[in-house]
N, C-alpha and C positions, 0 to 999 in steps of 0.2 A: 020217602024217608031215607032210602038208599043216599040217593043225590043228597040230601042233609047233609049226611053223615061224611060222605067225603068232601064236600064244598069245605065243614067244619075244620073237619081233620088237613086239608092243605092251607087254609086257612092258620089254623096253631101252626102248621110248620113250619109258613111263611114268618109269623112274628118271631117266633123262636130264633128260627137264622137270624134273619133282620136285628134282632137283639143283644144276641150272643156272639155275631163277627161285624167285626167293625170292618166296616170296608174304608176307614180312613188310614192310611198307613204311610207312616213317619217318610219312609224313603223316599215316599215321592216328592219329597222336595229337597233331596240330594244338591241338586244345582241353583237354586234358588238364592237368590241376594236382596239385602245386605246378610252378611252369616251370622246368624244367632253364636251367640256365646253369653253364655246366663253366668259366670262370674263376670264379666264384664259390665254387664246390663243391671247386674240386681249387686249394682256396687254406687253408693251414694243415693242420695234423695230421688225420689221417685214420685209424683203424683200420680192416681188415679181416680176413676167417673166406672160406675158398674152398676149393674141393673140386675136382677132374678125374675125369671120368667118361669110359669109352673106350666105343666103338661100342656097347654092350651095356647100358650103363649103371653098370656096377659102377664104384665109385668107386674108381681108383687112385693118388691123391695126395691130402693134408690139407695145407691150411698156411695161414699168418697173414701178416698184413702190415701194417706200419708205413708210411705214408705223411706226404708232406711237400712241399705245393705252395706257390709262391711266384709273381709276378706282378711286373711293372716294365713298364705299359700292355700291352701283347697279345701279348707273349713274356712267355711260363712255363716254370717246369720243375717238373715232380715228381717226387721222388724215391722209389723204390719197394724195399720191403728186405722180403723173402721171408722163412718160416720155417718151411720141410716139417717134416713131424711126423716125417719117418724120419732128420731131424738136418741137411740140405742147406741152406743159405743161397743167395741171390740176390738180386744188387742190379741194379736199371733206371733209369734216370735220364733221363724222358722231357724234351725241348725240345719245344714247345706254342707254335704263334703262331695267336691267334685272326685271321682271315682276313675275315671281317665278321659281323652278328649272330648267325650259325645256323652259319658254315662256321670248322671249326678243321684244322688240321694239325700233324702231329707227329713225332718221330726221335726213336730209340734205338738204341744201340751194335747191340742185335742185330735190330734191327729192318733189315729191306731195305730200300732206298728211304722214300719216306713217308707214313702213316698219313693218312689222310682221314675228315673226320668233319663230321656235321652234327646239330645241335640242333634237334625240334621239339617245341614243348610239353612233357611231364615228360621225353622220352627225348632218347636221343644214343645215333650210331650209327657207329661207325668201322669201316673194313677195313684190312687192312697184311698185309705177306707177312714170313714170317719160320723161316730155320733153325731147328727147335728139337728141341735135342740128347733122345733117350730112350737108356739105355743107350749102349751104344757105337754107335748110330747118329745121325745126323744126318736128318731128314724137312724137306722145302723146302714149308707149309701156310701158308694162307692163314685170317687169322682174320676173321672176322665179328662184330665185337662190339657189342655191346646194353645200353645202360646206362638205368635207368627211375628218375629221382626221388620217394622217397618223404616221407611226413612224419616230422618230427622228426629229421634232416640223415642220414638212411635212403637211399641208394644199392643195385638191386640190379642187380647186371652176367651178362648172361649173354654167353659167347664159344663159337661154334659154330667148331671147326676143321676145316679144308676140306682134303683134298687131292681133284685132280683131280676136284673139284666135291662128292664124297662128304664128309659130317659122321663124322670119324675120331674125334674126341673132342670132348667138352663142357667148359665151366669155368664156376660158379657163383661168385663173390662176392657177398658183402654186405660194404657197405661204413657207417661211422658215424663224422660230424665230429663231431672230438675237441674241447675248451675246448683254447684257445690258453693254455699256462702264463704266469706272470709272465717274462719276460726273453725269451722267442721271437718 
């Protein structure tokens, strides 16, 4: 029963860490190219393709999204319109004030409070808490999200959702700047 008891107990300690420090850490892509710059990037039309994967990985959600960022010096907004594959629409409409070279901040309707984010080399990393309805329940997660610039205006985002420090689900975007049409 002894040996239980500690198997158990190094066992909780190992998740706990595991949980609560993130061993992914923004600086290490310091030198990495091409260099993220997120008013640059989340400025004009944007297409995206994304996926939601729950604990396990199976993928429970498909959808698309039309993006459309605009800029007037270091307030931004982007507009964000959703298109689940099982017919659900959703529109977000983030407010974005770049805060100095590396550090951005941000609000949306359903977002709590506000989103913090910082730029280093190809990546960008924000956290924000946020209500987010599944069925007829509401879960109060925290997302951790991770954005890494590619070539050719290649965006990949990945968003790890937290509750009580646990990764409950995943979200995968890729994202591609779109040609600005004539009159936009």
């Amino acid at each position: 029963m002894r040996k239980f008891t500690i198997l158990a107990t190094l066992l909780l300690g190992v998740l706990v860490m595991s949980s609560s420090c993130s061993l992914h850490k923004i600086d290490a892509y310091q030198a990495e190219q091409p260099k993220m710059d997120f008013k640059e990037y989340f400025n004009g039309p944007i297409k995206a393709w994304g996926i939601v994967q729950d604990w396990k990985g199976q993928v429970t959600r498909r959808f698309d999204i039309n993006m459309v960022g605009s800029w007037d010096g270091d307030v931004g907004k982007l507009e964000e319109d959703f298109a689940y594959y099982d017919g659900e629409t959703q529109r977000r409409v983030w407010n974005i004030r770049k805060l100095s070279d590396n550090r951005f901040e941000g609000t949306a309707a359903d977002i709590l409070g506000k989103a913090e984010g910082k730029m280093v080399g190809n990546a960008a990393q924000w956290g924000y808490v946020m209500d987010l309805p599944v069925g007829d329940t509401t879960y109060r997660v925290t997302f951790d999200d991770w954005m890494w610039l590619m070539n050719d205006g290649v965006l990949m985002n990945r968003s790890y959702i937290k509750k009580f420090g646990f990764t409950v689900a995943e979200l995968t975007i890729f994202m591609q700047k779109q040609p600005v049409k004539n009159g936009e």
